[in-house]
N, C-alpha and C positions, 0 to 999 in steps of 0.2 A: 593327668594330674599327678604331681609329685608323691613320694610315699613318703609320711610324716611315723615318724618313730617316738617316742617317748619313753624315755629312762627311768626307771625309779632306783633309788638305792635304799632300802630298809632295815640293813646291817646295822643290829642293835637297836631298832627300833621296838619290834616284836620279838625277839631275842637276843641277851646279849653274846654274841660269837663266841668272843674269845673265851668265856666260863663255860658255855655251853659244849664248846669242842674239847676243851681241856677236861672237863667232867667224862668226857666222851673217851681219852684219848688215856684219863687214868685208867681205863680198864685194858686195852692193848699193852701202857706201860708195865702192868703188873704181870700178863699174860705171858708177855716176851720178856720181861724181867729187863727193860732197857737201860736202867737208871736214870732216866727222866723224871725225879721224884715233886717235880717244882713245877709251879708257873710259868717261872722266871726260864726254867730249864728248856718246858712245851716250850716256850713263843721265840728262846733263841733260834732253834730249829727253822722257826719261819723267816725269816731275817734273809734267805737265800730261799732257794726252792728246797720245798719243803722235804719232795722226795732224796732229792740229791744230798740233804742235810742229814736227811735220818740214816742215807747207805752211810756216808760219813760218818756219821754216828757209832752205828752198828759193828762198822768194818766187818761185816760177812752181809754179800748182796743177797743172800737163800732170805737171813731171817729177816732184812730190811724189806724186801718184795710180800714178806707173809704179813708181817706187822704194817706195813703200810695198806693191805687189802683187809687185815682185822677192823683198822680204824676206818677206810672207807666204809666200806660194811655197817660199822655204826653208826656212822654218819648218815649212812643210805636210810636206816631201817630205825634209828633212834631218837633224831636226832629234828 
């Protein structure tokens, strides 16, 4: 018998993502001091990969690797 899969997607269903990770992601920006002060500023970031966005950001790969495992971390544990 065939194996039948079914998909859900609930992105913003039970939470909306994008407040919820940017609520998230204000605590990283202040800790690393990114200047990512905005919205508008978090969700440019995503527009490309997200990591690849923040090294760019950053210009120094040390604090973009720490800051990007701050914010998983929150996501993991908070979120």
């Amino acid at each position: 018998m065939p194996l039948r899969t079914v998909l859900f997607d609930f992105d913003g269903t039970l939470v909306d993502t994008r407040v919820a990770s940017w609520l998230l992601f204000e605590q990283t920006n202040r800790e690393f001091a990114l200047g990512l002060d905005t919205q508008a500023q978090f969700f440019q970031v995503f527009e490309g990969n997200f990591f690849a966005s923040l090294a760019r950001h950053c210009g120094d790969e040390a604090v973009a690797e720490a800051a990007a495992a701050h914010f998983m971390e929150l996501i993991r544990t908070r979120y």
